[in-house]
C-alpha positions as CSV (number, residue, x, y, z in Angstrom):
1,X,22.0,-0.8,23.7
2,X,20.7,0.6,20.4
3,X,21.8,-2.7,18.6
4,X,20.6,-5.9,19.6
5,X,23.4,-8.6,19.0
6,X,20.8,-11.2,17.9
7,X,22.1,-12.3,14.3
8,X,19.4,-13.8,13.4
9,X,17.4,-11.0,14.2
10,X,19.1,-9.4,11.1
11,X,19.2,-12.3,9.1
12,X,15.2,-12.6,9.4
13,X,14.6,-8.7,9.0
14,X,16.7,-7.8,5.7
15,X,15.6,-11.4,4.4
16,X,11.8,-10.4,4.8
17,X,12.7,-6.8,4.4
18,X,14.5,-6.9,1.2
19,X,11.8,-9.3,-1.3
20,X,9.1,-7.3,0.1
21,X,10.5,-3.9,-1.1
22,X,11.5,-5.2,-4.8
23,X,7.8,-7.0,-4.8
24,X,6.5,-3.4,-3.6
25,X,8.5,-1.7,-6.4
26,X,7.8,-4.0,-9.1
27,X,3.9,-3.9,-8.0
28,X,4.7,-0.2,-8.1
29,X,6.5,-0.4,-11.7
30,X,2.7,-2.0,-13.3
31,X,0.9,1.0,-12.3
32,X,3.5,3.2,-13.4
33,X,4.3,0.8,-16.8
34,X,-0.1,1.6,-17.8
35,X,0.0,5.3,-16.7
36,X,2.7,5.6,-19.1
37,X,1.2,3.5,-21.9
38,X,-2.2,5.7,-21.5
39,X,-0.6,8.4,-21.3
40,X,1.1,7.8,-24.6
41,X,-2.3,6.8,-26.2
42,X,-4.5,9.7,-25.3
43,X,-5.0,11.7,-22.8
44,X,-8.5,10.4,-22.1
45,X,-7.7,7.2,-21.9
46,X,-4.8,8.0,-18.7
47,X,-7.6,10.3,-17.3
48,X,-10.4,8.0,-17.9
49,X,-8.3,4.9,-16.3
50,X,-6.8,6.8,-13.3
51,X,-10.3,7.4,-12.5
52,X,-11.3,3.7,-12.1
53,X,-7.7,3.4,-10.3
54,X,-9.8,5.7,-7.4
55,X,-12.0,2.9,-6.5
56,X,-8.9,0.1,-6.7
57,X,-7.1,2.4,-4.3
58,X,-10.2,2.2,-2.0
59,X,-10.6,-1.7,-2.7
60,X,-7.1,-2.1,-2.3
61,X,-6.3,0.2,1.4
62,X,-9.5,-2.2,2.4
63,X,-7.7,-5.5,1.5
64,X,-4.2,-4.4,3.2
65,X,-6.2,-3.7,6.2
66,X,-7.1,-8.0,6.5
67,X,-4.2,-8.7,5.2
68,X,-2.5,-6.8,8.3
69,X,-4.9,-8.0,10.6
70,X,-4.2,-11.9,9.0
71,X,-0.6,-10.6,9.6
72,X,-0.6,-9.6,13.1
73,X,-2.7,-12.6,14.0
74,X,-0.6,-15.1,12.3
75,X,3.0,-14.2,12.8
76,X,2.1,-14.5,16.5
77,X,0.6,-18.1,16.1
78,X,3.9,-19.2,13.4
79,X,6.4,-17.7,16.5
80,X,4.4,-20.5,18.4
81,X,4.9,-23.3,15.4
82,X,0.8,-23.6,15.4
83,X,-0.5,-23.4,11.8
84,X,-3.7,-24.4,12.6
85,X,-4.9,-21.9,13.9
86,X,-3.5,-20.0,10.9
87,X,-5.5,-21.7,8.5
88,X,-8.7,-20.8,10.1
89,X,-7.7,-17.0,10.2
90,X,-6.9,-17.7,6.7
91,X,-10.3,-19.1,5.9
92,X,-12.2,-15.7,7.5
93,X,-9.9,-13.6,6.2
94,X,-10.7,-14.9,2.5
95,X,-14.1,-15.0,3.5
96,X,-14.1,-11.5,4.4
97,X,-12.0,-10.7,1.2
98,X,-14.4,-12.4,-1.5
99,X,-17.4,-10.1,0.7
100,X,-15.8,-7.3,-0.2
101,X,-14.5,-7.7,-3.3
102,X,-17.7,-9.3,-4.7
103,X,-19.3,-6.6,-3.3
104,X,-17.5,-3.9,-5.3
105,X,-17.5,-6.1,-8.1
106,X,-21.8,-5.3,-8.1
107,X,-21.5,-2.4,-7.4
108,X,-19.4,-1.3,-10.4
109,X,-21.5,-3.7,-12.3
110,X,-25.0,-2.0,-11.1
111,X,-23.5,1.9,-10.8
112,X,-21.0,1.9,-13.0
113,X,-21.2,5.9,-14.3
114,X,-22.6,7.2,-10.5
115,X,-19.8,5.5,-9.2
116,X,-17.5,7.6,-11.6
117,X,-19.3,10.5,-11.4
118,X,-18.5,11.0,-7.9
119,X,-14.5,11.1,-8.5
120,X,-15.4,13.7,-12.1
121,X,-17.6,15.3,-14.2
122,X,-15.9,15.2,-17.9
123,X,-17.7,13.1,-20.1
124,X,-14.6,12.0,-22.1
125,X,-13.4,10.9,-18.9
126,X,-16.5,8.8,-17.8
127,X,-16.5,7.3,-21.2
128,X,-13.3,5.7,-21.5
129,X,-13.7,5.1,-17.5
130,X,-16.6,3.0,-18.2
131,X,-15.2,1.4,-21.1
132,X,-12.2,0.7,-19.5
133,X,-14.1,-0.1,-16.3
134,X,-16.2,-2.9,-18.2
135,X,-13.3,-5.1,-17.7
136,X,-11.9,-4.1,-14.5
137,X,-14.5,-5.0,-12.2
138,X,-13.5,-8.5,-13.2
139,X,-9.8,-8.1,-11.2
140,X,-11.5,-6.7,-7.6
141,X,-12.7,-10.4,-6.2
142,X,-9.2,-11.9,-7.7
143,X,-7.3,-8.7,-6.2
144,X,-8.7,-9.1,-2.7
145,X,-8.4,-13.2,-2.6
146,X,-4.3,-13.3,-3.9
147,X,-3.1,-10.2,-1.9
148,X,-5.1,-12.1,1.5
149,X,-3.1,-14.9,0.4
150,X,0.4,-13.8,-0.2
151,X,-0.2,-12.0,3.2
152,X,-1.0,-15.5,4.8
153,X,2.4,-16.5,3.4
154,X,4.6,-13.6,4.6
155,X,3.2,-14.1,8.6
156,X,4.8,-17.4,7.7
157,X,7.9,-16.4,6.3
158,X,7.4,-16.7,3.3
159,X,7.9,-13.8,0.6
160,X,10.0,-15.1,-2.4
161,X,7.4,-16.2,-4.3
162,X,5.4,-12.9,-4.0
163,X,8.1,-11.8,-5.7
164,X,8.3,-14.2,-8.4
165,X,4.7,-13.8,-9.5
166,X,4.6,-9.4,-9.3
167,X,7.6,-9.9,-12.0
168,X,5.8,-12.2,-13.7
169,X,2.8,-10.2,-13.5
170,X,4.9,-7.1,-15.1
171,X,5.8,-8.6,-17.6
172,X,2.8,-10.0,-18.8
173,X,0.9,-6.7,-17.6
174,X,3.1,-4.7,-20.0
175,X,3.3,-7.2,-23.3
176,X,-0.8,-7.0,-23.1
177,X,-0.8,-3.6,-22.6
178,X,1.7,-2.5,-25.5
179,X,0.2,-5.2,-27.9
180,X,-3.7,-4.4,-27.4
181,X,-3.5,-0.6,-26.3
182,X,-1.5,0.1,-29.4
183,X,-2.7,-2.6,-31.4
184,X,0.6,-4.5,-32.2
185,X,1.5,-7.6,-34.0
186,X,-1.7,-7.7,-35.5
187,X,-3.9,-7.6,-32.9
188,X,-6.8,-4.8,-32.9
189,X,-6.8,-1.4,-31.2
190,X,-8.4,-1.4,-28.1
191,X,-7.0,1.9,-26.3
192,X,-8.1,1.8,-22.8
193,X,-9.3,-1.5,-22.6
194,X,-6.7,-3.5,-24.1
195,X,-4.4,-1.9,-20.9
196,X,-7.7,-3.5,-18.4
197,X,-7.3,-6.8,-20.7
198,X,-3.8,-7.1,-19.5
199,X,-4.0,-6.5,-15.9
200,X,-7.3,-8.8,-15.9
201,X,-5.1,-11.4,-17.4
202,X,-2.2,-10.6,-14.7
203,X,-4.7,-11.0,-12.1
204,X,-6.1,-14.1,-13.1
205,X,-2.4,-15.4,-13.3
206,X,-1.2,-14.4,-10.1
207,X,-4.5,-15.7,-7.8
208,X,-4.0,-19.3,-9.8
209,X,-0.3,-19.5,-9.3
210,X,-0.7,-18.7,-5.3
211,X,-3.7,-21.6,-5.2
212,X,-1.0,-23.9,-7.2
213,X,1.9,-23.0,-4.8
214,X,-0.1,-23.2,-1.8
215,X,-1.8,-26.8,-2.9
216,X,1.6,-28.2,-4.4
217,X,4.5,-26.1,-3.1
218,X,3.8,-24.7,0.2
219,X,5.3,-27.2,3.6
220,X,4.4,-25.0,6.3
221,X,0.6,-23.5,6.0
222,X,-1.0,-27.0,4.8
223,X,-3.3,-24.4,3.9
224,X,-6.4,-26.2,2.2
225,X,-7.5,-28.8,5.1
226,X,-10.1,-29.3,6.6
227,X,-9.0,-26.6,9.2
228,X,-9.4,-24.1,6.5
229,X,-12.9,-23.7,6.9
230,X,-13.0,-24.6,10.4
231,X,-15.1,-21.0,11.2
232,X,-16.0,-20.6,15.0
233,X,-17.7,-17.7,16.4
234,X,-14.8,-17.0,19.0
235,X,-12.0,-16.6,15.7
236,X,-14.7,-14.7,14.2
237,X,-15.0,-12.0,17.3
238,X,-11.4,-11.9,17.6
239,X,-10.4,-11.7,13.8
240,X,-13.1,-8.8,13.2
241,X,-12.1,-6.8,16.9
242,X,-8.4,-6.7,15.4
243,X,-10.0,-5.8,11.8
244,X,-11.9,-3.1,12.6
245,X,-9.3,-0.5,13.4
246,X,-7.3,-0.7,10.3
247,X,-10.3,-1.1,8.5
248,X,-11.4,1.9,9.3
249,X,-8.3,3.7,9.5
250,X,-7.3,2.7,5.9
251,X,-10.3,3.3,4.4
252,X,-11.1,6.5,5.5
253,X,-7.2,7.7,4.5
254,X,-8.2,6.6,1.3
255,X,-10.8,9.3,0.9
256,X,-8.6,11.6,2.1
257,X,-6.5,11.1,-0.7
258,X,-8.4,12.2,-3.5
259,X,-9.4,14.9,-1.3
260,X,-5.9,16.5,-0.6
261,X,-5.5,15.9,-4.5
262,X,-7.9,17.7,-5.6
263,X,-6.8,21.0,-3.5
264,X,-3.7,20.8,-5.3
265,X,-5.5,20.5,-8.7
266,X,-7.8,23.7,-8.2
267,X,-4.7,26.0,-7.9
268,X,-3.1,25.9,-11.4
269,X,-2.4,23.6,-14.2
270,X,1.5,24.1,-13.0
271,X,0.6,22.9,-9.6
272,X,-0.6,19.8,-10.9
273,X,2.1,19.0,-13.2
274,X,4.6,19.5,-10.5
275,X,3.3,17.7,-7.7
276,X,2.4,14.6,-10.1
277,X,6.0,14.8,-11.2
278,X,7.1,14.6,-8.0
279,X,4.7,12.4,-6.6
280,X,5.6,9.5,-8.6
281,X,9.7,10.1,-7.7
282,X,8.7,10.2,-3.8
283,X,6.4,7.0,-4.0
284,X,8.9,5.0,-5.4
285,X,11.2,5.7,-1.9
286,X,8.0,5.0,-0.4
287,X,8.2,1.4,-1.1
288,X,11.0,0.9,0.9
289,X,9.4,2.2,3.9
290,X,6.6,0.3,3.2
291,X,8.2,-3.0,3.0
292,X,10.2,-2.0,6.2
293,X,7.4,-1.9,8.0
294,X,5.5,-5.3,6.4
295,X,9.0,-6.8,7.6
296,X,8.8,-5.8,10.8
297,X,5.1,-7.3,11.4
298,X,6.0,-10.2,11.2
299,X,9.5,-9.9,12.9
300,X,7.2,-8.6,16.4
301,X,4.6,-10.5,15.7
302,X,6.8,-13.5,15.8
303,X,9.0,-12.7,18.2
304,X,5.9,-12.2,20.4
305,X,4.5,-15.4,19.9
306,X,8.1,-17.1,20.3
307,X,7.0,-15.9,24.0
308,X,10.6,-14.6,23.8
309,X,9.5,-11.5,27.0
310,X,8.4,-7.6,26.6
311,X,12.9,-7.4,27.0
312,X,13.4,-8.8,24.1
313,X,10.7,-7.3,21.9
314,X,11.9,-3.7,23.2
315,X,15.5,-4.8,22.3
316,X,14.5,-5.6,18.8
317,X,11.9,-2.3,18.4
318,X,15.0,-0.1,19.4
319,X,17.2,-1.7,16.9
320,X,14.2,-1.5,14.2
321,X,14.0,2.0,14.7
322,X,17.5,3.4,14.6
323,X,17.5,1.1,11.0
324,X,14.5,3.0,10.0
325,X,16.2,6.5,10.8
326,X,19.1,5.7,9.4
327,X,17.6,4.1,6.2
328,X,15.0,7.3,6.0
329,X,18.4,9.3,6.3
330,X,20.1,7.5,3.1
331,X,16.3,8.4,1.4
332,X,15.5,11.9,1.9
333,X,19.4,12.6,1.2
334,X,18.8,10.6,-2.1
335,X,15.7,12.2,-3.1
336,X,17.3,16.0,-2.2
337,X,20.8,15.0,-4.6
338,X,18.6,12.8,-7.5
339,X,16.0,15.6,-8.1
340,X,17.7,17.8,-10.6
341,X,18.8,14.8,-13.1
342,X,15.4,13.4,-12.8
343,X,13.7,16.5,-13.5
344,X,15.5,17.0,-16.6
345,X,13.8,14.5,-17.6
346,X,10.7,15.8,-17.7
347,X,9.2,18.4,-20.5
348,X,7.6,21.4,-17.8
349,X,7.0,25.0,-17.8
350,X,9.5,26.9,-16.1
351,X,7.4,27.5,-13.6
352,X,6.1,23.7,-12.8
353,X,9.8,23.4,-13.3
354,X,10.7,25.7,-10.0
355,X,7.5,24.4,-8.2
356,X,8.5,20.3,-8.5
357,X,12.0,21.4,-7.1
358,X,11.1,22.9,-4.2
359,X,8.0,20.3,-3.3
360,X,11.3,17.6,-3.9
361,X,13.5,19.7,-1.4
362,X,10.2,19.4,1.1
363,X,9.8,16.0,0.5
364,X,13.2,14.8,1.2
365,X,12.8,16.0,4.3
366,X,9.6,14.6,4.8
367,X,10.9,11.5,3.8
368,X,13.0,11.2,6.7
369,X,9.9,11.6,8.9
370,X,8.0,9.3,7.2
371,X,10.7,6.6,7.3
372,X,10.7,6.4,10.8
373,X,7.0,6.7,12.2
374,X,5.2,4.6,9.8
375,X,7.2,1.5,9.9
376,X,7.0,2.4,13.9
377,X,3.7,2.7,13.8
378,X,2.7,-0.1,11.8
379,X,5.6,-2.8,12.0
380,X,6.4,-2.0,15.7
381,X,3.4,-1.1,17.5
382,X,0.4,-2.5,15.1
383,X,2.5,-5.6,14.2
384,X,2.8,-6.3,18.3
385,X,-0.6,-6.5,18.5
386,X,-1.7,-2.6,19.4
387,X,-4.2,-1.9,16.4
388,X,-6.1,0.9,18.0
389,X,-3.4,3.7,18.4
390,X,-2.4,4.2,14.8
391,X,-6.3,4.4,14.0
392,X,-6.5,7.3,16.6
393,X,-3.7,9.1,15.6
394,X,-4.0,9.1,11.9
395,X,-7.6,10.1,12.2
396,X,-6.9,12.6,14.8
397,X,-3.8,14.0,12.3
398,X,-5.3,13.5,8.7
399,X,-9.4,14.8,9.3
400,X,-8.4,17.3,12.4
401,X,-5.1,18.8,11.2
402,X,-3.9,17.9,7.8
403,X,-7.1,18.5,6.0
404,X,-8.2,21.9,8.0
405,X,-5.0,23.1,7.8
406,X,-4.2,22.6,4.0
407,X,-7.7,23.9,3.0
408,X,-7.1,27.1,5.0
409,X,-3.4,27.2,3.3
410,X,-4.8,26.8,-0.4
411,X,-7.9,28.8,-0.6
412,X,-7.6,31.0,2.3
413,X,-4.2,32.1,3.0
414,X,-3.1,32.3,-0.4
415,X,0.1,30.3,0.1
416,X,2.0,29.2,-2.4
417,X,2.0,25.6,-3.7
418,X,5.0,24.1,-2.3
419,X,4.1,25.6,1.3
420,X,0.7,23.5,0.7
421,X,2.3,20.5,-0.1
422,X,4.1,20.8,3.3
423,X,0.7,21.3,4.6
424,X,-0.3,17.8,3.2
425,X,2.3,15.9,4.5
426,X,3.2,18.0,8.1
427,X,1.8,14.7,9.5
428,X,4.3,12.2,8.1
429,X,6.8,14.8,10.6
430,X,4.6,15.6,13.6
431,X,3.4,12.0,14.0
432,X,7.1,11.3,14.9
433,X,7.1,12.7,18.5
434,X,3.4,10.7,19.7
435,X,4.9,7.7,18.2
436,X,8.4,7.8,19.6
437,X,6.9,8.4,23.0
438,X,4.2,5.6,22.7
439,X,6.9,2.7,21.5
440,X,8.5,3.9,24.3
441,X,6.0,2.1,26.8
442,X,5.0,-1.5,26.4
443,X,1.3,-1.1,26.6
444,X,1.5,-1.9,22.6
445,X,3.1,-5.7,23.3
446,X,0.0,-7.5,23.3
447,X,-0.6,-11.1,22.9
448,X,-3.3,-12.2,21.2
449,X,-2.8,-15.8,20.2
């Protein structure tokens, strides 16, 4: 049976499902709203500002990874109705959050040019980096603490008010940004760091109106009890054995990144242009996948704890993933159809021009791929409790295939640039097959609660 018949299975999965992709898209819509306001400044500022945005990457693939972990932890604890527990994961997840974030917060504080240095070498760039960097810092220990906290909400169930504050934090991200980076209404010119005033601002509103909403809102977590910092050194061990797989994983993808970038940027200033143009169209379809696959966490997770049997949490992981192929279907098709009217809308060589149409054609297909083994992989088998495998897999894939691979297509083979792109993302296709085969099994239902 390739659909399960439980309604509220459905009910639970495009409720969770569809906040978290409009919260992803909005969150999405920020970065985009400053890259655009930068880019419309100078072109130093965008530079010098995407360069920070390297090191909130890192900070934020780091936070996701205890958020999951809070995630897969929780979920299986609120299938069970036992919140207390959940407040003590809570506690060492924040814990572990304000570590880190603090941590990068000195850092940037002590380092700030070394730091910058290592992602370029243009002195314009590191200038309006630092200046815009001066700020900045500030948002890293509030990043880490509200995205740890809106995660404890979702294993709960509850998304809506994610929502409600990355909307909120749009619109006051992009008032800031258009007033100060311009120097609107009055207000002085302050380039790049009027657009780090506004997101310092958004940050500041979106950790106190979680804390508010938690402390006078919130009926289910209870959150700030005594339980909440209730530390023992077994939830330690078991919080941090889940955590360091992902945390890992994620971090080290995130070096990748830059990585794979940069191979791209030493072929031509064309290559650039059309993989940032179509970039940008392919991470917005991202976000959907992404928020399948946050949705399904907690759907497994849950289900697992609800001690519902391995029958039942195969019946839903079968229905999940026909959704995700059909879903990834209605994407890549979208992408393929959508890419000539939104190129037009960009001002490119002829060439850059040819190049972002064929990457687009490669990337609807890739889209497909992606659609189904990442929200496998990480809503199916890592939300049931099976952190380990997508560790091994995407380090096996990314550092012993992907980046060999593309390096030898770029400088060595000569191929052309859409072929590398290919190259870049083969493993968002050839992951499908080990993935398919491993959800097949039930060695990733795991109960850890």
């Amino acid at each position: 049976m390739l659909f399960t018949r439980d309604r509220n299975f459905y009910r639970t999965l495009f409720h969770l499902m569809i906040i978290v992709v409009f919260q992803n898209i909005i969150a999405y819509s920020i970065n985009m709203a400053d890259n655009l306001m930068l880019g419309m400044y100078s072109q130093s500022s965008l530079s010098g500002a995407a360069t920070v945005n390297q090191i909130q990457f890192l900070l934020q693939q780091m936070t996701l990874a205890i958020g999951d972990t809070l995630v897969i932890i929780a979920s299986q604890y609120w299938g069970q109705k036992k919140t207390k527990p959940i407040r003590t994961f809570t506690g060492i997840a924040l814990a572990t959050g304000l570590i880190l974030g603090l941590t990068v917060f000195i850092l940037t504080t002590l380092f700030p040019r070394e730091i910058l240095m290592l992602f370029t070498k243009k002195e314009s760039y590191i200038i309006q980096g630092m200046d815009y960097l001066s700020l900045i810092r500030f948002t890293y220990p509030l990043f880490v603490l509200s995205t740890i906290l809106m995660a404890a909400l979702r294993s709960v169930e509850t998304v809506s008010i994610a929502l409600k504050i990355s909307i909120l934090s749009l619109i006051v991200d992009v008032s800031i940004n258009y007033t100060l980076i311009f120097g609107k209404f009055g207000f002085p010119e302050m380039g790049t760091k009027g657009a780090a005033v506004g997101t310092l601002v958004a940050r500041i509103l979106e950790l106190v109106i979680v804390v508010i909403y938690l402390i006078f809102v919130d009926h289910k977590l209870k959150l700030f009890c005594k339980d909440f910092l209730h530390f023992t050194k077994e939830a330690f061990s078991r919080f941090f054995k889940i955590l360091w797989p992902s945390f890992l994983s994620n971090t080290l993808w995130a070096l990748a990144t830059p990585i794979q970038t940069g191979i791209l940027g030493r072929l031509s200033a064309d290559a650039i242009a059309a993989n940032s143009v179509s970039t940008t169209m392919f991470q917005y379809l991202k976000v959907i996948t992404i928020g399948e696959a946050s949705a399904s966490a907690v759907l497994i997770g849950t289900t697992i704890g609800e001690g519902k049997g391995t029958a039942k949490v195969k019946e839903y992981s079968k229905t999940l993933q026909v959704i995700y192929l059909i879903i990834g279907s209605v994407l890549g098709f979208s992408l393929f159809f959508l890419r000539i009217p939104l190129l037009s809308l960009y001002d490119l060589t002829q060439n850059a021009y040819q190049m972002a149409d064929q990457i687009l054609i490669i990337l609807s297909i890739v889209m497909v791929g992606m659609s189904y083994q990442m929200p496998t992989g990480i809503g199916i088998i890592k939300g049931g409790g099976d952190v380990k495998y997508m560790m091994y897999l995407n380090l096996i894939s990314t550092w012993a295939i992907v980046m060999p691979l593309s390096f030898l297509g770029a400088f060595v083979w000569k191929l052309p640039v859409p072929m590398v792109v290919l190259l870049l993302n083969s493993d968002q296709l050839f992951k499908c097959i080990p993935t398919y085969l491993y959800v097949k099994k039930d060695k990733w239902i795991k109960v850890l609660v």
